[in-house]
C-alpha positions, 0 to 999 in steps of 0.5 A: 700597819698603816704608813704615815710618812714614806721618803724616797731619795730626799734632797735638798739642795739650798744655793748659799748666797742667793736670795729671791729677787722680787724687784727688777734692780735685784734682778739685775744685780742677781745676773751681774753677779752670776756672770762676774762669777762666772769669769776669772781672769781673761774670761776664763769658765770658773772651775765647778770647784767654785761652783760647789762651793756655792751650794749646800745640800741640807738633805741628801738622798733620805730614805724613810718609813713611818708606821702610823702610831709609831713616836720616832726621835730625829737627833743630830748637831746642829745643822744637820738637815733636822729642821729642814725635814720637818719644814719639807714634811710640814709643806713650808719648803719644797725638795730638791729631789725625791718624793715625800707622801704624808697619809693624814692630817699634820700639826706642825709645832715648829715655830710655835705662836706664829702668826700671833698678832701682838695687839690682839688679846690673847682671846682672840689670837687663840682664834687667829692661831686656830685658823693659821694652824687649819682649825675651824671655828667650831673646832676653836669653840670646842677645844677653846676651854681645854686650850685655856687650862692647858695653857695656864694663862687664862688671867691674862686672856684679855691682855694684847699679846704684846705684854706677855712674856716670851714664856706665855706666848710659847705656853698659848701657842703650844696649846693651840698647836697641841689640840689640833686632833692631828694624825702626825704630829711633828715637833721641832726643839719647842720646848726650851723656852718653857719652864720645867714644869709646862715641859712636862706637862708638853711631854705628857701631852705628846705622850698622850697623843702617842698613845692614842695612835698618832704619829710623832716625829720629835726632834730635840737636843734633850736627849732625857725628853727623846728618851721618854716620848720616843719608841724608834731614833734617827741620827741626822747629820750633814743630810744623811743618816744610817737609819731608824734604830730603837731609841736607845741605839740612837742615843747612843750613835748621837753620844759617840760623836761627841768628842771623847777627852780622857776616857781612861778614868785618870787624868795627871797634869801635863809637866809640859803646862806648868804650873797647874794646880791639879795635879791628879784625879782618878776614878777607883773602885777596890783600890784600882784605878778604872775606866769603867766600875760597876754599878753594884759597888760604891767607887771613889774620885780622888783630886789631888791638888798641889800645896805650894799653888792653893791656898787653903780658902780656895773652894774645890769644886767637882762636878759629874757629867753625863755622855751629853755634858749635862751636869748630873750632879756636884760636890764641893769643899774648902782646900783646908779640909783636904788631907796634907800629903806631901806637897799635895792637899788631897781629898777621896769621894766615894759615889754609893752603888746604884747612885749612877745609872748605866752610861758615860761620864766625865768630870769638870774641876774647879778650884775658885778664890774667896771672891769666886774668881776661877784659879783653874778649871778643867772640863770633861777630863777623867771619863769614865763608864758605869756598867749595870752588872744585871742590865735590863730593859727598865735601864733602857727607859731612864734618862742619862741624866737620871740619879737613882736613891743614894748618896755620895760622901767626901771621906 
């Protein structure tokens, strides 16, 4: 198979404070500041402590292989020399060191509808984006019709830019980018100012253009996005990764960086922060508390709540969440209709089987006024894991924030 992207030992090294002089005063005042800090004290040299602390190395001795055809996620936090790859990839930033040979035609989607002109109609700026991105004429002509549905903006073609919202200017400039024909195409977290449904339609577009033998490198922080498109995964973090994985594995090395909280399926209040007004929430399955239930059997949530604090027209609020701190789904009552036990209002979910796919999960808990003012809220306590009792490879292709046919029920 044929290689589209070969790395070898990538850096990038970025001089923090530093910018380009372009005039003569700035030029000055650049070799000033070069010298004062280069003198502490009596003209003492400035220990390479200091210096170091002046450089930031966004990539660090990268070394990558991607076959053409091959769809590869590249996840991380924030900051974590993602974008940088792709500007470098996309010939808009130069490497500190090694080497980079991209065999065949880029469509980069980084910054999508740059070089839109806002007095311009959207018409002609379909034209202009064209030739910005290394379309020809011709090109622009052919794909023009195809651009226009695709976008779903075609009332508004002959309206300057500068009236479209933020939305349609994404919808324009994605469609341009997205018929470019190229054999790499490299897209960079494009998708979040869209509404669901022109996401979908992007992620089937690229999905498309995978299928048909291109290569794809998507970077993204929707990890139910990367789940679809992607075949392979790279985790990127402060400029170095462990290597290219099946997606899945990926997705997993991303999720265990994220701090934990309570993992052990229980969570009782701490007596030393008293007053609090939840005093207990546990997962259970067969009457035990667990860490981890089986996905081929209904499991229970237990909340207790302490009677002396809430009143009984205070609104609970129980809220499921994935690996990533998506919200999978919610469930709510009034404290009145929780069972008295004691000193506590207590109240038992039961999740049917085969309502969560295989994964993490944490509980948010509220309890809010009449008025909606917050009481107490705790976030990402009581984790706990649903394991497939017969795992197969169709899980692999569910998104973590998934919900198969079920219900789920307050007893």
């Amino acid at each position: 198979m044929t290689t589209s992207v070969q790395i070898d030992g990538l850096s990038k090294c970025y001089q923090l404070g530093v910018t380009h002089a372009n005039t003569l005063r700035e030029v000055g005042r650049q070799a000033y500041r070069s010298l004062a800090s280069m003198a502490l004290g009596r003209g003492r040299i400035a220990p390479l402590a200091a210096e170091s602390q002046r450089t930031l190395w966004a990539l660090k001795d990268l070394t990558l292989q991607v076959k053409q055809g091959e769809t590869l996620a590249v996840i991380g936090p924030n900051g974590g020399g993602k974008s940088t790859l792709l500007k470098i990839l996309s010939r808009i930033t130069l490497p500190s060191k090694g080497t980079v040979e991209v065999h065949g035609r880029i469509a980069s989607l980084l910054e999508v509808g740059t070089g839109f002109h806002p007095e311009l109609t959207g018409r002609e700026n379909v034209y202009l984006n064209g030739t910005i991105l290394g379309m020809t004429r011709s090109e622009v002509n052919r794909q023009f019709d195809a651009i226009v549905d695709f976008s779903g903006v075609e009332q508004f073609l002959d309206t300057p830019v500068k009236r479209y919202s933020s939305g349609m200017r994404v919808r324009l400039g994605f469609a341009v980018a997205a018929h470019l024909e190229p054999d790499i195409l490299i897209v960079d977290e494009v998708l979040a100012v869209g509404d669901q449904q022109f996401q979908q339609k992007c992620l089937g577009k690229m999905h498309q253009e995978a299928k048909s033998g291109r290569t794809v490198l998507f970077v993204s922080h929707n990890m139910s996005s990367v789940s679809h498109l992607c075949e392979q995964g790279m985790v990127l973090n402060k400029g170095r990764t462990t290597g290219v994985v099946p997606v899945a594995e990926a997705i997993e090395q991303y999720a265990a960086s994220f701090p934990s909280g309570h993992r052990d399926g229980l969570y009782v209040a701490d007596p030393a922060h008293e007053p609090a007004l939840f005093s207990r929430l546990v997962i259970e399955q067969q009457g035990e508390s667990r860490s981890t239930v089986l996905d081929d059997q209904p499991f229970e949530i237990e909340i207790a709540v302490r009677s002396t604090d809430a009143n009984p027209t205070d609104r609970l609020f129980v809220t499921v969440c994935n690996q990533f701190r998506q919200h999978v789904f919610s469930a709510s009552c009034l404290v009145d209709q929780m069972e008295r036990r004691g000193d506590q209002h207590v109240i038992r979910m039961q999740v049917n089987e085969r309502f969560l796919i295989a994964g993490s999960y944490s509980l948010d808990a509220s309890l809010l006024t009449v008025g909606n003012d917050v009481r107490e809220h705790l976030a990402g306590i009581c984790g706990f894991r649903v394991a497939n009792v017969a795992a197969s490879e169709l899980n692999r292709f569910h998104l973590q924030n998934d919900l198969v046919l079920g219900q789920y029920q307050w007893l």
